[in-house]
N, C-alpha and C positions, 0 to 999 in steps of 0.2 A: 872228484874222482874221475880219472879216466882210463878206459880199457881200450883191449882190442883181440880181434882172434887170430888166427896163425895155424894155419896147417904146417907139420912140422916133415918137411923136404928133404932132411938129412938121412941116406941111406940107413944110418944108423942108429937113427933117433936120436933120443938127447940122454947123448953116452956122458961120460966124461969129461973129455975136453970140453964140448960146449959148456956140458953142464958147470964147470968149472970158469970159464969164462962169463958165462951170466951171473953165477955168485958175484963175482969181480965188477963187473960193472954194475949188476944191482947195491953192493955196497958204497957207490959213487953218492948216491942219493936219499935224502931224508926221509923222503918218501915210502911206505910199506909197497913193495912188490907182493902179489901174489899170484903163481901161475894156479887152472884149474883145467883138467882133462875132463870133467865134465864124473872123474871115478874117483880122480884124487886131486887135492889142495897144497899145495908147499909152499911155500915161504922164500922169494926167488934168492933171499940172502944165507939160506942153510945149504949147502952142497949136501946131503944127505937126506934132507927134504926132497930136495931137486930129483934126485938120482933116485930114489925111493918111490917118485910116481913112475917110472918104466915107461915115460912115452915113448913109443915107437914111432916111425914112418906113416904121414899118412896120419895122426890123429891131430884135431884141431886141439888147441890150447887159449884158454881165455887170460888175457894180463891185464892184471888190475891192477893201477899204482894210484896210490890217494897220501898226500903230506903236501908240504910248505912247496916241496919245488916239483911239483908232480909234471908241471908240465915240460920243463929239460927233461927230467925221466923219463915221459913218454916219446919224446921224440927220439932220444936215446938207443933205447930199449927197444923198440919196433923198428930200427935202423937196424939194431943187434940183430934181431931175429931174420931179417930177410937177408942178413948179411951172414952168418953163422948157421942157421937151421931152415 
């Protein structure tokens, strides 16, 4: 299992578009994604999930991804994130 946090930089928090593009690349991998706001839990491969926690600007996010190829995922994924949000 490997994580990591993320304050999330996006004027807009994690609208849409991100939120639609990390479904996308979270479905790349075998591996279970899971974001946590520390309020709420999603599942980084449900866009509905995703969108359903409201993170805003400014709130950290914990990413958890644990399977067979966790570790391309996490480099991945935390590329995503500083890259996107």
């Amino acid at each position: 299992m490997k994580e990591f946090k993320y304050v999330v930089q996006d004027e807009l928090g994690l609208h849409a578009r991100p939120a639609g593009l990390l479904v996308k690349e979270a479905a790349k991998y075998k591996s279970a994604v899971t974001l946590d706001s520390g309020v709420k839990k999603a599942d980084a491969k449900r866009i509905m999930a995703v969108m359903s926690m409201g993170v805003k600007k400014g709130v950290e996010v914990t990413v958890t991804i644990e399977g067979e190829d966790e570790d391309v995922a996490f480099e991945a994924i935390q590329k995503f994130f500083q890259e996107n949000l």
